[in-house]
C-alpha positions as CSV (number, residue, x, y, z in Angstrom):
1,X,122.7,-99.5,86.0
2,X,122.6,-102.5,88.3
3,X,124.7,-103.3,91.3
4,X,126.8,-105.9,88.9
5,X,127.3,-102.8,86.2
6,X,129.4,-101.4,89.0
7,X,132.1,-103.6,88.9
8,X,131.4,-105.3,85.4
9,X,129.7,-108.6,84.7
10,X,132.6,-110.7,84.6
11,X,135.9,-110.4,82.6
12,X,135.5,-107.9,79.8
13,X,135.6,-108.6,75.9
14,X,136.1,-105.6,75.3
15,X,140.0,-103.4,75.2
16,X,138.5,-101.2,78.4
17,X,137.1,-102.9,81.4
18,X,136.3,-99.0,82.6
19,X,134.4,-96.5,80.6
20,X,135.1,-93.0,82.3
21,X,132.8,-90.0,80.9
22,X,132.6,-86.3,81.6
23,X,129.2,-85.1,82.0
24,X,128.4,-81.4,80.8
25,X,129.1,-81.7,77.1
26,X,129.9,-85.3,76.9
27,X,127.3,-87.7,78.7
28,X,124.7,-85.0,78.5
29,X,122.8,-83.4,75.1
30,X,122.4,-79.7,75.7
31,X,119.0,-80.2,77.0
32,X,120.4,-82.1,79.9
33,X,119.4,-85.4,79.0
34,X,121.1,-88.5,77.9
35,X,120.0,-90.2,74.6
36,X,118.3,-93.5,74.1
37,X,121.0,-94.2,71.8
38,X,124.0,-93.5,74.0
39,X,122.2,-95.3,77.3
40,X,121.4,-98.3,75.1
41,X,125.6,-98.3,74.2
42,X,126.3,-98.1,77.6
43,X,124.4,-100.8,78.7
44,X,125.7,-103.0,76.1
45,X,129.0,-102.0,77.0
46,X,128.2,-102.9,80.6
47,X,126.8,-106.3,79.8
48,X,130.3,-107.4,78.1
49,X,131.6,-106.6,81.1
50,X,133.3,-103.1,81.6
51,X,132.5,-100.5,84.0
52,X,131.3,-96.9,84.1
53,X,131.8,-94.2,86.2
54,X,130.4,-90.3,85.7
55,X,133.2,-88.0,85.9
56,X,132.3,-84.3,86.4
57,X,133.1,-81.1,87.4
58,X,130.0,-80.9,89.1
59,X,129.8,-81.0,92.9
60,X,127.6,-83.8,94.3
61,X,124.4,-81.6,94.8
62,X,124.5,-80.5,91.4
63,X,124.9,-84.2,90.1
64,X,123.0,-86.7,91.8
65,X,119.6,-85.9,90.2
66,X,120.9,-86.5,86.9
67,X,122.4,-89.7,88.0
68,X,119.4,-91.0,89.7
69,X,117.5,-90.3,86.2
70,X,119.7,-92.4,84.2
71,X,119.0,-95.0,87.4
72,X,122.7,-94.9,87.8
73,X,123.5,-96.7,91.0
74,X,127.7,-96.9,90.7
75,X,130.3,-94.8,92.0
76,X,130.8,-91.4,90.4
77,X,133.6,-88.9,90.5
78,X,132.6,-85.2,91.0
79,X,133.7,-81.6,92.0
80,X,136.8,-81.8,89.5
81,X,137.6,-84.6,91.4
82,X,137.2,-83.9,94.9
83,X,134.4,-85.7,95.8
84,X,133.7,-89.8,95.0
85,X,130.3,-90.5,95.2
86,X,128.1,-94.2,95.8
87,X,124.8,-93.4,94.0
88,X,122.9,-96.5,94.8
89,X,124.0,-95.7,98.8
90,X,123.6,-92.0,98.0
91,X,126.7,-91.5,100.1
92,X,130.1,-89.4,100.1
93,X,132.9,-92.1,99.9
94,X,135.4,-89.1,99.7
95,X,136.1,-85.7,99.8
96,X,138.8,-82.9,99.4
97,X,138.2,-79.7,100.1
98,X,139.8,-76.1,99.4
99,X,141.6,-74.3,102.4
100,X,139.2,-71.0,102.8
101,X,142.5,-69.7,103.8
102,X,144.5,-70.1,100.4
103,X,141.3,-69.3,98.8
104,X,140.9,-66.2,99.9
105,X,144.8,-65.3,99.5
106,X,144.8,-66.0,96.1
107,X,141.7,-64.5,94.9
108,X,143.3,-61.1,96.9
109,X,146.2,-61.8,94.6
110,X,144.3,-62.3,91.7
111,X,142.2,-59.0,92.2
112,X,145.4,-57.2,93.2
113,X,146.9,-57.8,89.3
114,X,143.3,-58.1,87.2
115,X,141.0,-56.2,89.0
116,X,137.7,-57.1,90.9
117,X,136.2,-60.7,89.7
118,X,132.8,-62.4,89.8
119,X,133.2,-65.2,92.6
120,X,130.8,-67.7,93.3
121,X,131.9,-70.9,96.1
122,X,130.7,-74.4,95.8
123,X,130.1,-75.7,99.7
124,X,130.9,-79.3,100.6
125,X,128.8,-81.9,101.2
126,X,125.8,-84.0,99.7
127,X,124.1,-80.6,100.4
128,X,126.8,-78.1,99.3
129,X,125.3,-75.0,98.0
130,X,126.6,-72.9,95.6
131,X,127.0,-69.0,96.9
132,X,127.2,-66.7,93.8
133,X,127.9,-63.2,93.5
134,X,124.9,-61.9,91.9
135,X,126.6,-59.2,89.6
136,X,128.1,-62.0,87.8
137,X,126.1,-65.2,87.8
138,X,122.9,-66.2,87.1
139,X,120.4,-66.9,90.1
140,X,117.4,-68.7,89.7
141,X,114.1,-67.3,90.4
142,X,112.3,-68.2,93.5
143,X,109.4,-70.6,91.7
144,X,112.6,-72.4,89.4
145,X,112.4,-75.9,89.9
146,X,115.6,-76.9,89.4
147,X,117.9,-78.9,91.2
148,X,120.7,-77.0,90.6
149,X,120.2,-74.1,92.9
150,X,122.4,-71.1,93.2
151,X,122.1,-68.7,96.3
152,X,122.9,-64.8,95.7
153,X,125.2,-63.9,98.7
154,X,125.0,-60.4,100.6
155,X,128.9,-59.9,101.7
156,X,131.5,-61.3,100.4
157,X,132.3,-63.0,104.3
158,X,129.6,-65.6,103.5
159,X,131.9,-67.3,100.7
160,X,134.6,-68.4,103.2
161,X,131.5,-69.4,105.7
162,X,131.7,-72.9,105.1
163,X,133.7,-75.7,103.8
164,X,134.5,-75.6,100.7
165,X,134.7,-77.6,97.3
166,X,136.0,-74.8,94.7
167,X,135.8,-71.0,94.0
168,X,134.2,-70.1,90.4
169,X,136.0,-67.1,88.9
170,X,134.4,-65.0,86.4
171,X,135.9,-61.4,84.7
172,X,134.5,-58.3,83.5
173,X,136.2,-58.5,80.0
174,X,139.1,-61.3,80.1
175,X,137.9,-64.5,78.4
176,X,137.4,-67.6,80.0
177,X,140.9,-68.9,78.4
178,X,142.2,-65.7,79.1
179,X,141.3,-65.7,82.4
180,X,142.5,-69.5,83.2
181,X,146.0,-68.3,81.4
182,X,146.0,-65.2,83.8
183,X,145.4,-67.1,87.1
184,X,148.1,-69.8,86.3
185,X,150.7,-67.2,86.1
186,X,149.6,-65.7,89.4
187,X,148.8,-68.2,91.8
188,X,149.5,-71.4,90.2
189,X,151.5,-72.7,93.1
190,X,149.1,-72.4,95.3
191,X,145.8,-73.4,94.0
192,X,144.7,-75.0,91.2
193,X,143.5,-73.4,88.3
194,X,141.2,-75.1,85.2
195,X,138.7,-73.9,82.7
196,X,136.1,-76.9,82.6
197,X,133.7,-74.8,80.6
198,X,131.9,-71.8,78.8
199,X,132.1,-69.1,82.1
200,X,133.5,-71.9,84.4
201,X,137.2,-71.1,85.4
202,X,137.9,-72.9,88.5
203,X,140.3,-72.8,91.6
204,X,140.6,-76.2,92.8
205,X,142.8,-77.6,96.1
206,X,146.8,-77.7,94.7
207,X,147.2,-80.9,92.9
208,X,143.4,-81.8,92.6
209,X,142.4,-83.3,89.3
210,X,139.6,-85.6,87.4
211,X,142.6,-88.0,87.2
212,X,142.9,-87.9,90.6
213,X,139.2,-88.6,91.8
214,X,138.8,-91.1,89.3
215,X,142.4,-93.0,90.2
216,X,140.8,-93.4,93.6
217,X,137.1,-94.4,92.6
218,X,138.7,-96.9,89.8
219,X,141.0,-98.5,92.4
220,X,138.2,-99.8,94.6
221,X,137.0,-101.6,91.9
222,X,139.9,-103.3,91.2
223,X,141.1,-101.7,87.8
224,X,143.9,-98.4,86.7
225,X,144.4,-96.7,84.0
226,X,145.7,-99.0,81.2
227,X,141.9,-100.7,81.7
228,X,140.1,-97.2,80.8
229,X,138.5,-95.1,77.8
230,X,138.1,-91.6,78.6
231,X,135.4,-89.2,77.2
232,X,135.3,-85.2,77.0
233,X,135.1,-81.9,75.9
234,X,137.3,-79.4,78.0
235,X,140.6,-78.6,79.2
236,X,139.6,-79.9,83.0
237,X,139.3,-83.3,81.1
238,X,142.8,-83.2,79.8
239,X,144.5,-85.1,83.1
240,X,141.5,-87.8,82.5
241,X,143.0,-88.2,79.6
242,X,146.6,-88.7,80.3
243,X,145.2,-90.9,82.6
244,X,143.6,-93.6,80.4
245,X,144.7,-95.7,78.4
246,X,142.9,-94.4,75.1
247,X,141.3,-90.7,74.9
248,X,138.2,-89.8,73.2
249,X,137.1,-86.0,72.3
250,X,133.9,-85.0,71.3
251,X,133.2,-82.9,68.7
252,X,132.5,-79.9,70.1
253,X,135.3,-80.0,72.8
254,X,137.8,-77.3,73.3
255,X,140.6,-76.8,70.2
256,X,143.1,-78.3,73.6
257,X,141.4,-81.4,74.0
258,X,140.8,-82.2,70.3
259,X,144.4,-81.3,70.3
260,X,145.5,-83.8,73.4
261,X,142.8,-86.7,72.3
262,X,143.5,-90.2,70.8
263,X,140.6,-89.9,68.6
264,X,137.8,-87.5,68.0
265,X,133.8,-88.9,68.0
266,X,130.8,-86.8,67.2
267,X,129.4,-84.2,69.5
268,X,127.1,-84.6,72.6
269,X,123.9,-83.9,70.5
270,X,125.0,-86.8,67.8
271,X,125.8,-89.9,70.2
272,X,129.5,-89.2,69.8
273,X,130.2,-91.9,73.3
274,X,127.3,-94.5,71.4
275,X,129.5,-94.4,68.1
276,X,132.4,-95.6,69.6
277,X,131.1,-97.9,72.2
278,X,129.1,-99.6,69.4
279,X,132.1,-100.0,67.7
280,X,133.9,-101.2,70.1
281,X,131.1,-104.1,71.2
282,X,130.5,-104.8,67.7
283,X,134.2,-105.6,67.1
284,X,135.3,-107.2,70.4
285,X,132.0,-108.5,72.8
């Protein structure tokens, strides 16, 4: 994507002018990589004139290397939210972060009703680290290579060390649905609680949404809702949705957004964003 692709080229043929899509089971095959079909779609899309922006779960350290592979240089909305991002500038525009205080109140609650949980905290920052509880998360070898590094912690003190983005919540035995359902009804008034995917519940700063995030990143380009497609899989998606003017669930989202969506496309491995956008060009650029 070019510095023009940020804002469009020019007024849009097409119904959007802003393509927002979620990353992790949307944007992304499960290898991790984006198709030649769907980046061809999306450049098309871009040269009739609408806009993308990458809206993820995903704090900012987990997510720029995957933007800077697809040479993606707009903004992009990540941490649930919390954080807008300038990839070309590689620079925080934004960022909310969750009171350690609350935090740490609610998951006492939490504990106090469900028994001890696995907790891992996503830091702040370009650099946030993620601090995981090693009982209940995976941590990476020392030779991995990957980007997305997760650091075992030694004392539980060490999550409320630094700023943070979100808490991860894991349990023993309750499911991930079970476990979002279960949190709501605890401490739902003081955090906020989503499941954005397989072993990813989330407590997020009261309020916080994708919808959110991505109101504030569209506005500096000059667009709103009405002017937006929304792609994704997972609950976390569902204020996205609401937001936009027209909703679009892949295939193998979660039974709530099928439920919630305007249409349904095929899965992340299939092209499911490409066969719409193609449609959409064909029809209206």
């Amino acid at each position: 994507m070019n510095a023009a692709g940020i804002a469009g080229r020019g007024s849009s043929g097409l119904p959007y002018r802003l393509i927002a899509t979620d990353l992790d089971g949307t944007l992304l095959r499960s290898d991790g990589t984006v198709s030649p079909r769907t980046r061809k779609a999306l450049a098309a899309a871009r040269e009739a004139g609408a806009a993308h922006i990458v809206v993820t779960g995903r704090g900012v350290s987990w997510t720029r290397h995957v933007l800077d592979d697809l040479g993606y240089d707009g903004l992009a909305v990540c941490g649930q939210g919390g954080q807008v991002y300038h990839a070309g500038e590689h620079r925080l525009l934004t960022s909310v972060t969750l009171d350690r205080a609350v935090a740490r109140r609610a998951v006492e609650t939490l504990e106090a009703e469900l028994g001890r949980l696995w907790i891992a905290a996503g830091r702040d920052g370009l650099e946030g680290d993620v601090v995981v509880d090693p009982a209940g998360f995976h941590v990476p070898a020392p030779d991995d290579t990957s980007p997305m590094k997760a650091i075992a912690f030694r004392d539980r003190a060490e999550l409320w060390a630094e700023p943070l983005l979100k808490l991860y919540l894991r349990h023993p035995s309750l499911s991930d649905d079970e476990l979002t359902a279960a949190a709501a009804g605890l401490v739902n008034g003081s955090v906020g609680i989503v499941m954005a995917g397989p072993g990813t519940v989330e407590l997020l700063p009261l309020g916080l949404t994708k919808a959110t995030g991505l109101s504030v990143a569209a506005r500096r380009l000059g667009m709103r809702g009405a002017d937006a497609i929304a792609f994704g899989d997972m609950p976390n998606d569902l204020p996205m949705f609401a937001w936009a003017a027209h909703s679009v669930a892949m295939g193998n989202a979660h039974q709530e957004v099928l439920a919630a969506a305007d249409e349904t496309t095929a899965d992340h491995n299939s092209d499911g964003i490409a066969v719409v956008l193609e449609r959409l060009v064909t029809r209206f650029a």
